[in-house]
C-alpha positions in Angstrom: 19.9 147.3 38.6 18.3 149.5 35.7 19.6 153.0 34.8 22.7 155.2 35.0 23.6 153.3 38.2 24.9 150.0 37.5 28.3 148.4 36.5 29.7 149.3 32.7 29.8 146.4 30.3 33.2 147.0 30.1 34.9 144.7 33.0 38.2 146.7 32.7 37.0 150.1 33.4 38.1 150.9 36.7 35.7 152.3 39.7 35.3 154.8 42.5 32.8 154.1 45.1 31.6 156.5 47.6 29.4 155.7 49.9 27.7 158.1 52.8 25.2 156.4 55.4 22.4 155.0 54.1 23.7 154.9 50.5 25.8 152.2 50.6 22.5 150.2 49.5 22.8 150.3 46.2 26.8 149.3 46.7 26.1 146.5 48.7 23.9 145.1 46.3 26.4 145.9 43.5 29.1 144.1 44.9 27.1 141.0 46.6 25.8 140.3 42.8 29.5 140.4 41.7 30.0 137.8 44.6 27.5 135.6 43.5 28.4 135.5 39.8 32.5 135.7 40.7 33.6 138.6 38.9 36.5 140.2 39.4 35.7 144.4 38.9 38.8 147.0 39.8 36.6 148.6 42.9 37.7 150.8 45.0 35.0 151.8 47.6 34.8 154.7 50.2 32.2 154.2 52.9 32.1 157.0 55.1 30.1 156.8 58.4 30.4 158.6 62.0 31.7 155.9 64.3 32.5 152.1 63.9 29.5 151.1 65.5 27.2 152.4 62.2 29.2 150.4 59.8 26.8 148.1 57.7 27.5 145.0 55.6 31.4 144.5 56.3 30.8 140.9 56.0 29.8 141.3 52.5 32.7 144.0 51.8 35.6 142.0 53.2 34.4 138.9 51.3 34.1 141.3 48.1 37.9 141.8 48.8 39.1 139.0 49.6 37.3 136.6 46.5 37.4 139.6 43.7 40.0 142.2 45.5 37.6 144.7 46.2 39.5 147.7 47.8 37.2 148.9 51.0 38.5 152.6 52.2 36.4 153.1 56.0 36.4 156.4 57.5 34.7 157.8 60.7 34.2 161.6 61.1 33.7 161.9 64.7 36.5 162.8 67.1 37.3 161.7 69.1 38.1 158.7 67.4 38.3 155.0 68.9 42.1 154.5 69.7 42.0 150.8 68.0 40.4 152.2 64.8 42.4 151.3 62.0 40.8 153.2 59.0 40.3 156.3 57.7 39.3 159.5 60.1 37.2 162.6 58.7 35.8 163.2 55.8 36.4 161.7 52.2 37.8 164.6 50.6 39.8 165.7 47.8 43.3 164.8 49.5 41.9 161.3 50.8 41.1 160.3 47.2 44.4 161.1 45.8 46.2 159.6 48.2 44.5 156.4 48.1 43.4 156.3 44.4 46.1 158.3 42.3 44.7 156.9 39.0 41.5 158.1 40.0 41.3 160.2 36.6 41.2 156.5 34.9 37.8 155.7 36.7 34.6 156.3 36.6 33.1 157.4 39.7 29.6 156.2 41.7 28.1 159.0 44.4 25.7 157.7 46.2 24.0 159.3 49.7 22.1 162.3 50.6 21.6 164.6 48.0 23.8 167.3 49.5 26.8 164.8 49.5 26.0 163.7 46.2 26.1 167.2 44.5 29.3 168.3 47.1 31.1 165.0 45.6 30.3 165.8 41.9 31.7 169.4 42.4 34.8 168.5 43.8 35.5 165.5 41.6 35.1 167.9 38.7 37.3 170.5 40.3 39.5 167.4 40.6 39.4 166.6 36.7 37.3 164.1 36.6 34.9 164.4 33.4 31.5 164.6 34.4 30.8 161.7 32.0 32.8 159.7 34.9 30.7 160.5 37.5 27.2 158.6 38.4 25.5 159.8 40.8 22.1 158.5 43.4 20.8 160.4 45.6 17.2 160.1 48.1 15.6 163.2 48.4 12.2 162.0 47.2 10.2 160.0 45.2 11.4 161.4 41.9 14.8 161.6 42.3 14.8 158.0 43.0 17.0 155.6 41.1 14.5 152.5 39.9 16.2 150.5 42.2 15.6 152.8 45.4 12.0 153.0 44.6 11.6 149.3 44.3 12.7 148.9 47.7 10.9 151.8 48.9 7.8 149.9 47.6 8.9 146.7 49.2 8.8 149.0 52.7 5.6 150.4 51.9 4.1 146.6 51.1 5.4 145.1 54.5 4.0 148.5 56.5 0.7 147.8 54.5 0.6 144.4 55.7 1.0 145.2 59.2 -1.6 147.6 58.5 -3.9 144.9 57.1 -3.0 142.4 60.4 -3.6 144.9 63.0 -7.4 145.8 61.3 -8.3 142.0 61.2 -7.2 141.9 65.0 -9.3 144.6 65.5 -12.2 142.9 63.9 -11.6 139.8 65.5 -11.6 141.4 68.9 -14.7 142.9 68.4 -13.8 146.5 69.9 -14.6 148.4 66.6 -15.4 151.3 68.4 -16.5 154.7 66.4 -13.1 155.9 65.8 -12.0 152.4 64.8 -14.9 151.9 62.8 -13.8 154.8 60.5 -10.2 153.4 60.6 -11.5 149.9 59.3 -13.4 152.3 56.3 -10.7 153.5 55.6 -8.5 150.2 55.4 -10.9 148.7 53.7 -11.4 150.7 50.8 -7.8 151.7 50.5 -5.6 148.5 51.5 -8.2 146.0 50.1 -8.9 144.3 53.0 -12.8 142.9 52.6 -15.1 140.4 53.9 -16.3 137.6 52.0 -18.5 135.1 54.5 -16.5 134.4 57.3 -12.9 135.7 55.8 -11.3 138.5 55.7 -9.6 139.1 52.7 -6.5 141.3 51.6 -4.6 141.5 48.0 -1.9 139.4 49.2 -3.8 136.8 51.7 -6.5 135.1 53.3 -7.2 134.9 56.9 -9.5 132.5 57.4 -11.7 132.0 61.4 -14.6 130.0 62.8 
């Protein structure tokens, strides 16, 4: 990870994840890297979601805290709630963290989600008393607001839909239905993706198909 949003040097600074939807990414990765290198961090994560059912990468989080003691807080927000659910219910919120973090002025905190959560999280933590120097924040409401990290694997989303483009126009080609409107599709792939012929292959920046 590069940036603002990564572990501190410092091993014994303590931490406050929080965690809504789709931005436990960055957290998953944070903590499977501690995994693989076995070091112990004090952790405490919040991952908020709607039901159980949308809860991502428990696997991962119960192995962080049972090998390194990684604290996992769930909560679900909608009610009714599943009467065998055993975590959290609502929202994180003020009361929620100082009930289950009560040093929570000791750590430094990492917001990560949509950006309205993000910036509702950094008010109350600071109407908490938590210095804003304590606070890290990522949030995805575009391309740059990104942390480096987000957009790397926004680019790795963009290179697997462009290669799917790239298949589907040698299919085309292959088939030979390159009708008009295809025929102006193909243009366009070709001069933008990269896909070009050279004798009897087709050719894209990342590979060859090859046909007789």
């Amino acid at each position: 990870m590069a940036g603002d949003f990564v572990c501190p040097k410092n091993k014994d600074k303590k931490l406050v994840f929080i965690a809504g939807g789709i931005g436990i990414t960055p957290f998953r990765s944070i903590i499977k890297y501690l995994l693989d290198i076995k070091e112990k961090r004090d952790i405490v994560l919040f991952f908020s979601n709607y039901t159980p059912a949308d809860v991502v990468y428990k696997d991962i989080f119960d192995q962080g805290e049972r090998q390194l003691g990684i604290k996992t807080i769930y909560t679900v927000t909608n009610d009714p709630y599943p009467a065998d659910w055993r975590g959290e219910r609502g929202f994180v919120d003020e009361q929620m963290i100082k009930r289950t973090v009560p040093d929570y002025k000791e750590r430094t905190f990492y917001l990560s989600g949509s950006h309205a959560m993000v910036v509702a999280f950094d008010g109350i933590l600071q109407k908490m008393g938590v210095k804003k120097r304590q606070i890290k924040k990522d949030f995805f409401p575009g391309w740059f607001n990104l942390s480096s990290v987000s957009r790397i694997n926004l680019l790795l989303a963009l290179e697997c839909l462009a290669s799917l483009w790239r298949v589907l126009c040698i299919y085309v080609m292959l088939s030979g239905r390159q009708k008009k409107g295809l025929e102006i599709n193909l243009y366009y792939a070709k001069q933008k993706v990269g896909l070009y012929r050279r004798g009897n292959r087709f050719v894209g920046s990342n590979f060859v198909f090859c046909f007789w």
